[in-house]
C-alpha positions as CSV (number, residue, x, y, z in Angstrom):
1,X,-10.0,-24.5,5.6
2,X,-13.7,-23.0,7.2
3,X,-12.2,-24.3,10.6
4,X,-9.0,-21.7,9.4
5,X,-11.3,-19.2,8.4
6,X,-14.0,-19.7,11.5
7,X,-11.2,-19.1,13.9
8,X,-9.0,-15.8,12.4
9,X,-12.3,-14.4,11.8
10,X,-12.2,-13.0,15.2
11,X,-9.7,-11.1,14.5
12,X,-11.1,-9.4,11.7
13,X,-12.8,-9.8,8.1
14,X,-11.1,-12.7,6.1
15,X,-11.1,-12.5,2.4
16,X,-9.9,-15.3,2.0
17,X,-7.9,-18.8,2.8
18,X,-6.1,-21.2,1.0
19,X,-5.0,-24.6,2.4
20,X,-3.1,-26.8,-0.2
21,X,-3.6,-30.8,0.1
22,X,-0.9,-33.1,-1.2
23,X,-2.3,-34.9,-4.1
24,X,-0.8,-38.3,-3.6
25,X,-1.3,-38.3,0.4
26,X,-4.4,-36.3,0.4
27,X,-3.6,-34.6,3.4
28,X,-2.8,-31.0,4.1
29,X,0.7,-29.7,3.5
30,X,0.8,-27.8,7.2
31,X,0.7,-24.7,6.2
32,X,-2.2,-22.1,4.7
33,X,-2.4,-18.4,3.7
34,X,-5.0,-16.7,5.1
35,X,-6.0,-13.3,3.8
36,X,-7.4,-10.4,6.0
37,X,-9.6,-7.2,4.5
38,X,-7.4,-4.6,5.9
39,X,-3.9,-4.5,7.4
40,X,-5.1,-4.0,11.1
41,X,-6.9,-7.2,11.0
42,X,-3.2,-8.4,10.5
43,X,-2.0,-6.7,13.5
44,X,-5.1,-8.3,15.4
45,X,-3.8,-11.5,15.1
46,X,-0.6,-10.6,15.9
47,X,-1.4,-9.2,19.3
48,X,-2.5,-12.6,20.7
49,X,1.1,-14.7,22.2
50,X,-0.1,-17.8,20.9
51,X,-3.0,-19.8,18.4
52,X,-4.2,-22.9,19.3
53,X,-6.6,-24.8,17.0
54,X,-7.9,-28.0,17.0
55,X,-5.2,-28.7,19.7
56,X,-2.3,-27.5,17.7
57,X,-0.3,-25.0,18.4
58,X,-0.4,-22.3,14.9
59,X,3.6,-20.4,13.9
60,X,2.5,-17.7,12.4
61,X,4.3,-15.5,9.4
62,X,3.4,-12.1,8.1
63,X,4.1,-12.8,4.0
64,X,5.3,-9.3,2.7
65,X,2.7,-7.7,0.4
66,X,2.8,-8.1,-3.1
67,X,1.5,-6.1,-5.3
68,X,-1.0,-6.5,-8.1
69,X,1.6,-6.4,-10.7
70,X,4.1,-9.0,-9.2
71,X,1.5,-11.6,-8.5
72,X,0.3,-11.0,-12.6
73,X,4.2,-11.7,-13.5
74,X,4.6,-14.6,-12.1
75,X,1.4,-16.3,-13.2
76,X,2.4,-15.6,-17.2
């Protein structure tokens, strides 16, 4: 995850980054969320044609934002 968070950094501030292990392999599932400080930062990354890191190549998805409320209703 700090390799993740070194890396997008360049693109702007990351608040945050989550990469979920599988608990009976105890590797990583392939895939992370990363979270940027401001929606430009977003757009950073998105200019770039391609991420490559650690010699992979990255697919990136822009997740849709959720707001405070949904994220609240589905934890409960």
């Amino acid at each position: 995850a700090e390799e993740l968070k070194e890396y997008f950094s360049q693109f702007g501030s990351v608040r945050g980054c989550q990469l979920p292990f599988d608990k009976d392999t105890g590797f990583h599932r392939r895939y992370c969320w990363i979270k940027f400080s401001t929606p430009q930062d977003v757009q950073n990354v998105f200019q770039k044609d391609f991420h490559i890191l650690e010699g992979a190549k990255l697919t990136l998805k822009q997740q849709s934002h959720r707001r405070r409320s949904q994220r609240k209703d589905q934890s409960e």
